[in-house]
C-alpha positions as CSV (number, residue, x, y, z in Angstrom):
1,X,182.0,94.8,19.3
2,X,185.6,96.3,18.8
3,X,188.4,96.3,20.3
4,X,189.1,99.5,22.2
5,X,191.9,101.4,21.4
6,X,193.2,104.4,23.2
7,X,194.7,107.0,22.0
8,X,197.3,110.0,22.8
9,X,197.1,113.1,21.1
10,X,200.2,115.0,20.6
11,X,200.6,118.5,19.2
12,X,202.6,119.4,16.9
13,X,202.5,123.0,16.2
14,X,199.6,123.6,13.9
15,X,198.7,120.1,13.6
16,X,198.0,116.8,15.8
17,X,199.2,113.4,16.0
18,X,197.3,110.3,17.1
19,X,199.4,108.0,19.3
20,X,198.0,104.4,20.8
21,X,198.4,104.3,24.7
22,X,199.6,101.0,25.3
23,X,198.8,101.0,28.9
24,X,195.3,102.6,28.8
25,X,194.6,100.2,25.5
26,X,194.9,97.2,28.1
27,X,193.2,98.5,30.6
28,X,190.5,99.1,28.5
29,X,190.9,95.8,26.7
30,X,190.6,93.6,30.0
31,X,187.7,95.7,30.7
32,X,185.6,95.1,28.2
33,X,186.4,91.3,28.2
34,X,185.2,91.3,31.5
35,X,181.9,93.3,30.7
36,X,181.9,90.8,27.8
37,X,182.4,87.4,30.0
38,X,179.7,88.9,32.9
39,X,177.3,89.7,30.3
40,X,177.3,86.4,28.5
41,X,176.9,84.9,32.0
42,X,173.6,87.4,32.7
43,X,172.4,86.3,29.5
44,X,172.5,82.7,29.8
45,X,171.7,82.5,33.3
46,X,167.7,82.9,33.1
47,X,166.8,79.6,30.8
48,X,163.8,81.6,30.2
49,X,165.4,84.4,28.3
50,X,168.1,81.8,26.9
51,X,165.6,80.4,24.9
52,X,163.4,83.7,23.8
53,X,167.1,85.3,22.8
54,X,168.2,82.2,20.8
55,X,164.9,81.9,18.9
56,X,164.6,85.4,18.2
57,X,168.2,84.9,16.6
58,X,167.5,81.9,15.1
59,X,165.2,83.1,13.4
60,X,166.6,86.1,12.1
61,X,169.7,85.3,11.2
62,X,169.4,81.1,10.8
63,X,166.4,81.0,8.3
64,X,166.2,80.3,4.8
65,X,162.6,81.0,3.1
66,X,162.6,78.9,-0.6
67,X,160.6,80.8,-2.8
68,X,159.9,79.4,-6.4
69,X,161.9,80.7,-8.8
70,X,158.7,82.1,-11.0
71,X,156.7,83.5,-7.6
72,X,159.3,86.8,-7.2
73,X,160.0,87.4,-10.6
74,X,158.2,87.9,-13.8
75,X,159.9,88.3,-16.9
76,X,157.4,90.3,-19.5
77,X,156.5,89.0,-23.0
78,X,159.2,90.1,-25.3
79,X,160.7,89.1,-28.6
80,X,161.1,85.4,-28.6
81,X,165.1,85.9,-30.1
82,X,165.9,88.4,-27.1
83,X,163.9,86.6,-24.1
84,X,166.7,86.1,-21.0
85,X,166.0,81.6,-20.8
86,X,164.6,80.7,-17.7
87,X,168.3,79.7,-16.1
88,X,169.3,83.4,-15.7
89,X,165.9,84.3,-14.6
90,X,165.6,81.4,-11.7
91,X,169.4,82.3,-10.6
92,X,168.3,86.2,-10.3
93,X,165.1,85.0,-8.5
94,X,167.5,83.4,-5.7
């Protein structure tokens, strides 16, 4: 998520200017840590949905899936003297 950041704009004849509001920035800012720190409480507090949510991550983000270098990618015949050697071919295979 980011940080909020609220601006000002200020005209200045034909054109505009952007200015950060320091006071509405914080406002904001305390906010959304709040919305932040009650919705990591909501989300943790069924053990339940804790453990669906943290699967489902783990297993999206956490998982490595070793494929042998040959399975993905096949190299077709070609002239012996211009054939890549199998190290570049495993390392593009990763």
């Amino acid at each position: 998520m980011k940080t909020p950041v609220i601006y000002d704009i200020i005209n200045h004849g034909d054109r505009e200017e952007r200015v950060v509001n320091q006071e509405a920035t914080m406002a904001a800012r305390e906010k959304h840590k709040l919305i932040k720190e009650r919705f990591r409480s909501w989300v943790f507090s069924d053990p339940d949905r804790t453990e669906r949510l943290v699967r489902i991550y783990n297993d999206t983000y956490n998982s490595r899936h070793e494929v042998a270098p040959d399975e993905r990618l096949q190299v077709s015949p070609c002239n012996p003297g211009l054939c890549p050697c199998q190290s570049p071919v495993r390392a593009s295979a990763r």
